[in-house]
KEZA-980415 format. One record per atom (N, C-alpha, C): residue in three letters; x, y negated, z. Coordinates in steps of 0.001 Angstrom, whole numbers, plus 500000, padded with zeros to 6 digits. Layout:
KEZA-980415
ALAXYZ...
***
This chain:
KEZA-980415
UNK393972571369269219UNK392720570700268845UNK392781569237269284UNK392131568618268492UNK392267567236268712UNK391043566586269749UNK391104565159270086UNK390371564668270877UNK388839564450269373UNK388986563857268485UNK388234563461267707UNK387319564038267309UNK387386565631267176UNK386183566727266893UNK386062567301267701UNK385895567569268821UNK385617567961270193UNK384142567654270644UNK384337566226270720UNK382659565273271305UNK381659564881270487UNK380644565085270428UNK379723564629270124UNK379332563237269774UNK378661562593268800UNK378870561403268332UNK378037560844269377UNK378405559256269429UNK377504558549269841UNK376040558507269558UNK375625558623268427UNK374438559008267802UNK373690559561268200UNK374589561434268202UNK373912562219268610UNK373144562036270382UNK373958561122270935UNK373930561096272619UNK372423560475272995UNK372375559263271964UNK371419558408271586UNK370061558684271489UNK369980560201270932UNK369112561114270446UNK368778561759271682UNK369491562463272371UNK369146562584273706UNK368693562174274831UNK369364560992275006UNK368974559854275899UNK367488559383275667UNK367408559656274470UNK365688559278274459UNK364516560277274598UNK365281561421274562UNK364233562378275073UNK364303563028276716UNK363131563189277168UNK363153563356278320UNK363667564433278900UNK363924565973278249UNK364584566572278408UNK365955566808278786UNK366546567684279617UNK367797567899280058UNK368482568638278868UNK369945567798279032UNK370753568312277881UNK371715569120278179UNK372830570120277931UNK373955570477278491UNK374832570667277292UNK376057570164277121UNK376726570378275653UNK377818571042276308UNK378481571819275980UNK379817572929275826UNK380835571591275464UNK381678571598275548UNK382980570591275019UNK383814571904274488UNK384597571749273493UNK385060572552272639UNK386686572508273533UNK387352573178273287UNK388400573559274478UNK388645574075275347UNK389926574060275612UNK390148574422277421UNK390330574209278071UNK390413573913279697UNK389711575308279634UNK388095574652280060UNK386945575726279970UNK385765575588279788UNK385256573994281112UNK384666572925279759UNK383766571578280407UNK382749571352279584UNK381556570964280552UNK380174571127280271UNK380146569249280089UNK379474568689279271UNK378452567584279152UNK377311567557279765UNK376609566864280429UNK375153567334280588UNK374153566273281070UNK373331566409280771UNK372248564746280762UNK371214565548281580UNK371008564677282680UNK369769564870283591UNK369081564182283746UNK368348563253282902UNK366907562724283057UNK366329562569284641UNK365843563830285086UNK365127563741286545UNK365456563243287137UNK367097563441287258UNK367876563211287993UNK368711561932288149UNK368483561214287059UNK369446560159286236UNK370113560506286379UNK370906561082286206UNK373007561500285853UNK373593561694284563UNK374213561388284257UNK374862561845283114UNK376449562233283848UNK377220563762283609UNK378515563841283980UNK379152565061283187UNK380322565229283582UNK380931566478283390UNK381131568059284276UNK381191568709284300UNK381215569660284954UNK382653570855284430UNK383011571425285701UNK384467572091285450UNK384801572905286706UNK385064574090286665UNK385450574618287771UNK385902573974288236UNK386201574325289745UNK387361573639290730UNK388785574056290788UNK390048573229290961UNK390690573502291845UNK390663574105292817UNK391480575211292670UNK391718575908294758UNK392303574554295599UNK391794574090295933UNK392693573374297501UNK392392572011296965UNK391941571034295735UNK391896570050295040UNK390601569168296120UNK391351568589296907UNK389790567554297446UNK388703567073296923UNK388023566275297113UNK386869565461296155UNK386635564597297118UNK387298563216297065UNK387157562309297743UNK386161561506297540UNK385583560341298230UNK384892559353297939UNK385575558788296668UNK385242557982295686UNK385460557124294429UNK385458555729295418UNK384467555387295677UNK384725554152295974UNK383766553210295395UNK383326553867294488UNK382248553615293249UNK381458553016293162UNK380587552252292847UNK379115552164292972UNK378230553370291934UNK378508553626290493UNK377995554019290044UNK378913555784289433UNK380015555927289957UNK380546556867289793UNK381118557839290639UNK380845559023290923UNK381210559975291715UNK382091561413291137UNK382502561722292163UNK382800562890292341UNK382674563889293586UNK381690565052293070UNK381154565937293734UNK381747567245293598UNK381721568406294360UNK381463569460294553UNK379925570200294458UNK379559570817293895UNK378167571748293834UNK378150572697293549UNK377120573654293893UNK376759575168294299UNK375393575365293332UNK376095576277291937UNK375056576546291111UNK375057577388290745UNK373595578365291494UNK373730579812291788UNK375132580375292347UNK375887581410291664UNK376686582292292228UNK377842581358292056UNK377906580194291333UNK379214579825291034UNK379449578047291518UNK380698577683292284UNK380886576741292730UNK381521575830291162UNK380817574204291307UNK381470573256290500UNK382370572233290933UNK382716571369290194UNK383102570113290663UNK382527569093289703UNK381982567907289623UNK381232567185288900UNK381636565828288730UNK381532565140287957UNK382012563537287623UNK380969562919287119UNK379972562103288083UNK378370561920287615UNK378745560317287474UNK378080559633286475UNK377419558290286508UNK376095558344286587UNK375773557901287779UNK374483557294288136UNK373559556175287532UNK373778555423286885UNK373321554328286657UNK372535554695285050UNK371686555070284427UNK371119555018283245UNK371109554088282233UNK371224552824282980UNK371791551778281803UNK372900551716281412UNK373756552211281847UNK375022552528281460UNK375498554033281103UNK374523554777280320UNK375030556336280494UNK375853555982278813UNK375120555001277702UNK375966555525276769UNK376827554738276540UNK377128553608276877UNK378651552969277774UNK379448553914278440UNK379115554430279373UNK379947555610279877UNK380954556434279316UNK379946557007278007UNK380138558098277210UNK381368557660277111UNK381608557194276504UNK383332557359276317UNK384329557446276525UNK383863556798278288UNK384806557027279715UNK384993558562280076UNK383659559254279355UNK383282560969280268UNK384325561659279231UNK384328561099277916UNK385070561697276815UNK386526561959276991UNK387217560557277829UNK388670560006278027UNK388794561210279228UNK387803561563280282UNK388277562087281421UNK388595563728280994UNK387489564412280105UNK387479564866279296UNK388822565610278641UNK389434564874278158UNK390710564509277427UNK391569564674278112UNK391831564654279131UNK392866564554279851UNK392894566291281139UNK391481566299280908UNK391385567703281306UNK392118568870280356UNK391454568841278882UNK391476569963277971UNK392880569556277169UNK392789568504277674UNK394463567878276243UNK395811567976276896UNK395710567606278250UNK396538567271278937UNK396751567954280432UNK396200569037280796UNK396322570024281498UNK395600569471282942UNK394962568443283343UNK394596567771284888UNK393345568218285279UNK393403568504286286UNK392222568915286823UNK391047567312286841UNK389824567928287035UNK388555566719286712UNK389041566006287161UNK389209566515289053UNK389718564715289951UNK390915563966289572UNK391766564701289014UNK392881563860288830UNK392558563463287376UNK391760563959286423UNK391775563250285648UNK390958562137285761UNK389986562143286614UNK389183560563286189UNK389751559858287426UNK390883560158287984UNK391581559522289216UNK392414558480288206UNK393127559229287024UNK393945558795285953UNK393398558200284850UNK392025558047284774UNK391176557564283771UNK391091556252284421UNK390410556373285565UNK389987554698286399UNK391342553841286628UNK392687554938286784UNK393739553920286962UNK394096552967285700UNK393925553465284666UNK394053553084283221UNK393298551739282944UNK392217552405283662UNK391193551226283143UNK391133549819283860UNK391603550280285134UNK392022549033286194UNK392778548375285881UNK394175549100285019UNK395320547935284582UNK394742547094283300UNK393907547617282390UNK393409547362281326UNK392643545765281724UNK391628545937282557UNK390763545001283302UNK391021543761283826UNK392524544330284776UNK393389543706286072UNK393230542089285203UNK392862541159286316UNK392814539934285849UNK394145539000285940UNK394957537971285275UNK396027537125285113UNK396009536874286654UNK397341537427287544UNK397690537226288734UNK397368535183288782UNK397386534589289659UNK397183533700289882UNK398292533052290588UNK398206531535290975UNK398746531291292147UNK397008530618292849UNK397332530883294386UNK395886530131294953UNK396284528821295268UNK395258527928295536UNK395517526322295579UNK396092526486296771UNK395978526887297640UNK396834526975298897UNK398639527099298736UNK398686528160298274UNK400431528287297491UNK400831527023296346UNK399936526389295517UNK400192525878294829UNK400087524442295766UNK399802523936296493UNK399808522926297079UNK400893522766298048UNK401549524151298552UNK402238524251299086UNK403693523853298425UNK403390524751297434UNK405005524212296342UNK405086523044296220UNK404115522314295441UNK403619521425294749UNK404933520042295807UNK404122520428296804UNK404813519227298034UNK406432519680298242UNK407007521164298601UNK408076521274298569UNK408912520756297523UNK408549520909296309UNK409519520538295324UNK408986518847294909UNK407854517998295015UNK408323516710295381UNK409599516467296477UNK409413516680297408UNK410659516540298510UNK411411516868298178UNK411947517649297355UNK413134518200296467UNK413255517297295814UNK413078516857294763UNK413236515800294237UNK413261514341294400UNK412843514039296002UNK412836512668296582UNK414361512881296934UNK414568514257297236UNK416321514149298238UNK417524514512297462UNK417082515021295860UNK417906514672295243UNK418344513405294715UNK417657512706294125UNK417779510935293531UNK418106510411295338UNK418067510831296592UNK418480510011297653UNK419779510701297767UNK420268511729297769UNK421485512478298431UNK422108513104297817UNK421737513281296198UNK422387514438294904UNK421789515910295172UNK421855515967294214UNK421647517478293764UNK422100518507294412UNK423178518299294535UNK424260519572295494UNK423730520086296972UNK423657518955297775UNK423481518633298973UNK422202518975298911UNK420750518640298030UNK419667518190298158UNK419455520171298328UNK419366520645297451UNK419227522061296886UNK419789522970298182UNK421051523063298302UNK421230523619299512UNK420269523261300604UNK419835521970300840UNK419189521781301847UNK417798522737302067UNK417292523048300633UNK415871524058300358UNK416211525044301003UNK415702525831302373UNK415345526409302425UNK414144527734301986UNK413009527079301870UNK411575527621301955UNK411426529078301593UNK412259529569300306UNK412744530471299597UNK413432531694300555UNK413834530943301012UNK415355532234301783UNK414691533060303081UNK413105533030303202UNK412563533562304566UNK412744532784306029UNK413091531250305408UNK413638530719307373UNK412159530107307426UNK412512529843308588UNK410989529124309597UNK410991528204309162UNK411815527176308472UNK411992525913308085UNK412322525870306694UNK411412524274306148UNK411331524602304565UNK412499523927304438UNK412941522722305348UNK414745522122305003UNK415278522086305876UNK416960522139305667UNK417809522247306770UNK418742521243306585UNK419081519928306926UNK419974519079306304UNK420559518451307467UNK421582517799307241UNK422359517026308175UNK421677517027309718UNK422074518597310403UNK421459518521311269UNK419855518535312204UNK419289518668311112UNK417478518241311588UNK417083519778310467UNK415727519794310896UNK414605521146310173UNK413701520072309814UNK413714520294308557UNK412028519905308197UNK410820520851308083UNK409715520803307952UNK408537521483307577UNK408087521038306594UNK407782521065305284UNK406773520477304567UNK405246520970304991UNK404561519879305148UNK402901520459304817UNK402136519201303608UNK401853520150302787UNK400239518928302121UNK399402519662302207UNK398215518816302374UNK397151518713301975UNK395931517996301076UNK395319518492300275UNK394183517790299602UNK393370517115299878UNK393453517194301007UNK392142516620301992UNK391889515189302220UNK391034514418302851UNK390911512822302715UNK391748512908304426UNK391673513774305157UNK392471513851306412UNK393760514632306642UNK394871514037307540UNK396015514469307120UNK396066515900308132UNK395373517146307621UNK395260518117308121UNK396124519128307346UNK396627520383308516UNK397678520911307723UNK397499522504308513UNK397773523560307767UNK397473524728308123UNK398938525155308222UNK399048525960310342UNK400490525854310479UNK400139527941310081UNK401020528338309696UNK401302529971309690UNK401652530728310265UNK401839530483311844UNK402993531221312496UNK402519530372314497UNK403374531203315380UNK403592530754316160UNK405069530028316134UNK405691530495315378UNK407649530144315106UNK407752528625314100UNK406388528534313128UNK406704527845312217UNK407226525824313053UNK406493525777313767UNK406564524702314373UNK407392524511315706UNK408103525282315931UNK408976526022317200UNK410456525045317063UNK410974524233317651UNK412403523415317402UNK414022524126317236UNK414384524717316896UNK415648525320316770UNK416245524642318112UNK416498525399318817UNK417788524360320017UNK418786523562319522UNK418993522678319884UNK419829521220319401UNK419516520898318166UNK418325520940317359UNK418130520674315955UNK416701520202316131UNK416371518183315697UNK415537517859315899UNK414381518755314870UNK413314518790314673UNK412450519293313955UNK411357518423313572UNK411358518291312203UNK410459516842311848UNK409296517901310896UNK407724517554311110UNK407354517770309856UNK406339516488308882UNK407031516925307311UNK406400515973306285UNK405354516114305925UNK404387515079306184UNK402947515455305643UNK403287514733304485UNK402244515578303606UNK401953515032302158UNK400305514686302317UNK399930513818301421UNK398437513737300990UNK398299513449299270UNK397495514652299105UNK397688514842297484UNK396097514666297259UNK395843514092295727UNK394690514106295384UNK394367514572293861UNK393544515207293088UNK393657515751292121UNK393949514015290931UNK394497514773289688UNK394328513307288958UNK394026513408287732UNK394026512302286953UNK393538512493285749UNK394445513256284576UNK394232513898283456UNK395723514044282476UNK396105513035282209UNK396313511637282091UNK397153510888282335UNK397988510265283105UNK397666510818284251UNK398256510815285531UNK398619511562286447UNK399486511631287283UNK400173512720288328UNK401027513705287236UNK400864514649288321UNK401949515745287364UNK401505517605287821UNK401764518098287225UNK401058519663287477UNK401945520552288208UNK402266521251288731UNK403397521905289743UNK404781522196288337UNK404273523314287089UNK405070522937285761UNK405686521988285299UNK404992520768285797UNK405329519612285422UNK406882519290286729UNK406729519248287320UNK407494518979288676UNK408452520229288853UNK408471521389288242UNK409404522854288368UNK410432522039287176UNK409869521175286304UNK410497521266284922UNK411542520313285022UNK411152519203285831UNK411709518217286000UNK412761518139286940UNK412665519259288095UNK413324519570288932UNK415165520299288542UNK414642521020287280UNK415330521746286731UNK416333520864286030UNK415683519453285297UNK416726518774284435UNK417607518094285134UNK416911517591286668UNK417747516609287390UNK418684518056288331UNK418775518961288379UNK419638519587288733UNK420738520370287801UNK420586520193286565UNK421885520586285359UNK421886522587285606UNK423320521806285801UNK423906523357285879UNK423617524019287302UNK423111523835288221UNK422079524125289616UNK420684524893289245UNK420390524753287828UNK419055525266287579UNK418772526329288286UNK419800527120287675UNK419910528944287573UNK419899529323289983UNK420127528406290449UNK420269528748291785UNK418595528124292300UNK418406526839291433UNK416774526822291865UNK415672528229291203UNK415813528457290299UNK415189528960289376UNK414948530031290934UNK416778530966291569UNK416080531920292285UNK415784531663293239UNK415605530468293618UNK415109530603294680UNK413376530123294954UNK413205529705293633UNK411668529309293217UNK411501530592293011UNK411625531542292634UNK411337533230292466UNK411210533836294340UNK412001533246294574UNK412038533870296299UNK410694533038297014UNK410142531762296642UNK409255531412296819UNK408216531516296135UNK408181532455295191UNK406527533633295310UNK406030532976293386UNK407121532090293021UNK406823531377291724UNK407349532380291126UNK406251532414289493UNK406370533323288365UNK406033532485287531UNK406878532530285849UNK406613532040284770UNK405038531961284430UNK404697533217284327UNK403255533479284236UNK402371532733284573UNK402185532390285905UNK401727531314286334UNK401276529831286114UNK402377529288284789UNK402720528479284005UNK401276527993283754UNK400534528978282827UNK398777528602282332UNK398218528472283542UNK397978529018284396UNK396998528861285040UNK396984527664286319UNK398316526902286650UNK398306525668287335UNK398555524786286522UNK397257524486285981UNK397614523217284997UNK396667522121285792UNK396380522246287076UNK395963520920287903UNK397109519800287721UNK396617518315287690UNK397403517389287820UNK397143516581289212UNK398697516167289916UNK398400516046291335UNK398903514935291477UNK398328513465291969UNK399020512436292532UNK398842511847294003UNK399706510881294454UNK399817511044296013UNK398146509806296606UNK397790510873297445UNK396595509577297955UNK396875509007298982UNK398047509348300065UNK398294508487300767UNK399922508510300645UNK400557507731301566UNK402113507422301873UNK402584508908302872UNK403379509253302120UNK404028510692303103UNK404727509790304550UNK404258511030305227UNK404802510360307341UNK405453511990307144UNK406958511248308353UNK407191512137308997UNK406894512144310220UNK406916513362311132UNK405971513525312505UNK407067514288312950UNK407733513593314030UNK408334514388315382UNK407748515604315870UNK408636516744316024UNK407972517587316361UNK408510517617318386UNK407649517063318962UNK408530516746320665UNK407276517005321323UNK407902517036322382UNK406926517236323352UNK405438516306323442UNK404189517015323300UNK402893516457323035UNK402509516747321511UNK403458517278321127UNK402960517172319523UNK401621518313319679UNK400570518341318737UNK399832519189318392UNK400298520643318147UNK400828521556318383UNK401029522746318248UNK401129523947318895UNK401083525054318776UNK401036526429319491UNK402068527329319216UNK403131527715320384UNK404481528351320743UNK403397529949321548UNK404479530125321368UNK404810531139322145UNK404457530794323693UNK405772530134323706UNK405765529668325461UNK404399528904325718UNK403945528279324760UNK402390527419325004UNK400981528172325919UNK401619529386324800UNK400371530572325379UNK400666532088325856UNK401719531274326776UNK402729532882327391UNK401906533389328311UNK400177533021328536UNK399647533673329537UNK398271534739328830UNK398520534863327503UNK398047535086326739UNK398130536599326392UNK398005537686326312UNK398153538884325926UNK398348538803324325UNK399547539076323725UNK399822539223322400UNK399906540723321732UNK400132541247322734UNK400314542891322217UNK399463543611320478UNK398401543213320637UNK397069543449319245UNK397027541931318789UNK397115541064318663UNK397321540045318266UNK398455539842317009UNK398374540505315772UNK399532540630314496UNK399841538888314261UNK398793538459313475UNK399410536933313219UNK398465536157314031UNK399277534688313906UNK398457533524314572UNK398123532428313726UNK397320531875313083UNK397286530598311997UNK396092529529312700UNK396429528395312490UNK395912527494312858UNK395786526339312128UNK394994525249312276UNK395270524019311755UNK395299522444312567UNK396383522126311949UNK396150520557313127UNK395741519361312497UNK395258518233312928UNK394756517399311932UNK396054515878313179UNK396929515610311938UNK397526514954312173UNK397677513064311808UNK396292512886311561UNK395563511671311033UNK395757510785311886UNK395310510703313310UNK396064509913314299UNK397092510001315400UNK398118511357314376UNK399194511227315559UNK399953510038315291UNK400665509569316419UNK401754509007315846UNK403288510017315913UNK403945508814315127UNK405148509545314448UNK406173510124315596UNK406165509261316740UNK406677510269318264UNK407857510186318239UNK408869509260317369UNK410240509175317552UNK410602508208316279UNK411779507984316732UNK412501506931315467UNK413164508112314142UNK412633507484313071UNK412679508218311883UNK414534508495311272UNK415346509723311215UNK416349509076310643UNK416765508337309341UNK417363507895309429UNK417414506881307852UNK417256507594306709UNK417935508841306801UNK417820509355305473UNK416775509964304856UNK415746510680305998UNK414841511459305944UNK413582509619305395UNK413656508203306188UNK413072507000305650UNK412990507037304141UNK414759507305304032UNK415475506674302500UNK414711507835301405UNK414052509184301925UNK413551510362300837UNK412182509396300824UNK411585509435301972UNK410156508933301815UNK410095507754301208UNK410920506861301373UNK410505505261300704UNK410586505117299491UNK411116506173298201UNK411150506751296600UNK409668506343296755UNK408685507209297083UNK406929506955296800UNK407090507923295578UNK405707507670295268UNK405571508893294080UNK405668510119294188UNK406062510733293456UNK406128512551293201UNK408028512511293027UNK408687511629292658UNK409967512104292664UNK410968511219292614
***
């Protein structure tokens, strides 16, 4: 038997819904499920024996449940929508769960367990990137591109970390960088970690502030814009950025939905990371009980540090490009 002559038309439901009376319809199949409209009660659901041993968990719901009930001599299990403005909207959801009972062998809970999963992917909104990640890239791959046109391609790319899981977004001739930007009119920067700002032994540790400001479409460039460009000035290197822009949380997909355009509002500083700098170690707060303590995030506002050491030339020679690349 098919799904199509089984249920009752919309029409007919229509007809019901407007009378104050309680309804109960038989569903044609097997094995035996009830329809049934309760007015008094506002409910509209299904009804079906139980499973031996089959739970009935919370939904999670606002307007949809699943119950167990005791009517007269015989125990149910029930799949109610509550909400009356929505009973003949519903209907077709009660029909699908329905369906999957008599068509497809599942008990109620697992079928409207398998109905709502359906409908969630159906719903599920275009993954995103958040301005936080996207601001984050945004600045890594400028710096990518300041240290390729300063140092080549070869050298520059290897130097990317950010991708590969290290504490440090570059690793080059000796030194760690950090990238941070921010949007902000202050050069404030959100650190992630107790490790993120931590010096490698014998490896100075510098981090790059960025200051980004939104811009017009005739101006700046969109993270797409800057992935794309990244790609031409690296040739035959693409295919090794490409994975490692994948290891850093970037998806094609994504493409539509960062179509912000970003240009620089102030001059990028690099900041010594040495003794006095603004930050929180480990050893900083070794008197500290960490045990329940999972992560640590913070923010520093680095507007009037100074830079705390002599800059090396090359890390000068990335920053003094200006611009986005």
């Amino acid at each position: 038997m098919t799904a199509e002559n089984r249920h009752m038309s919309l029409e007919s439901l229509a007809y019901f819904l407007s009378s104050p009376a309680a309804m109960v319809h038989l569903i044609s199949g097997t094995p035996e499920l009830v329809l049934f409209l309760d007015p008094q009660r506002r409910e509209i659901g299904l009804r079906a024996r139980p499973t031996p041993g089959e739970p009935h968990p919370d939904t999670g719901l606002e307007y949809v449940r699943l119950r167990s009930v005791q009517r007269g001599r015989d125990r149910h299990v029930e799949v109610v929508v509550t909400e009356p403005g929505l009973f003949l909207d519903a209907y077709p959801f009660l029909c699908a769960v329905a369906d999957r009972v008599q068509l497809q062998g599942l008990s109620l809970g697992a079928a409207l367990d398998d109905t709502l999963r359906i409908l969630a992917r159906l719903l599920a909104r275009r993954d995103t990137f958040s301005t936080e990640q996207e601001l984050g890239l945004v600045g890594e791959i400028m710096f990518l591109l300041r240290l390729i046109r300063s140092i080549g391609p070869d050298e520059a790319l290897h130097a990317w970390r950010g991708s590969e899981r290290e504490e440090h977004d570059f690793s080059i001739r000796g030194h760690d960088l950090e990238v941070k930007t921010t949007s902000g009119e202050r050069r404030t920067h959100w650190i992630g970690s107790l490790t993120q700002l931590l010096p490698t032994p014998g490896r100075p540790l510098w981090l790059i502030s960025n200051q980004l400001t939104t811009a017009e479409f005739t101006d700046g460039h969109s993270l797409p814009d800057l992935i794309e460009m990244a790609r031409r000035r690296l040739g035959s290197l693409s295919t090794v950025f490409d994975r490692k822009l994948g290891g850093a949380g970037w998806q094609e997909a994504y493409t539509d939905t960062c179509r912000r355009r970003w240009r620089r509002r102030a001059a990028s500083v690099a900041f010594a990371v040495v003794e006095g700098f603004p930050s929180l170690t480990q050893d900083k707060i070794s008197g500290v009980p960490l045990v329940r303590i999972s992560d640590v995030s913070y923010r520093v506002d680095l507007t009037e540090q100074p830079v705390g050491a002599a800059v090396p030339e090359f890390i000068l020679d990335v920053l003094d490009h200006g611009g986005f690349s």
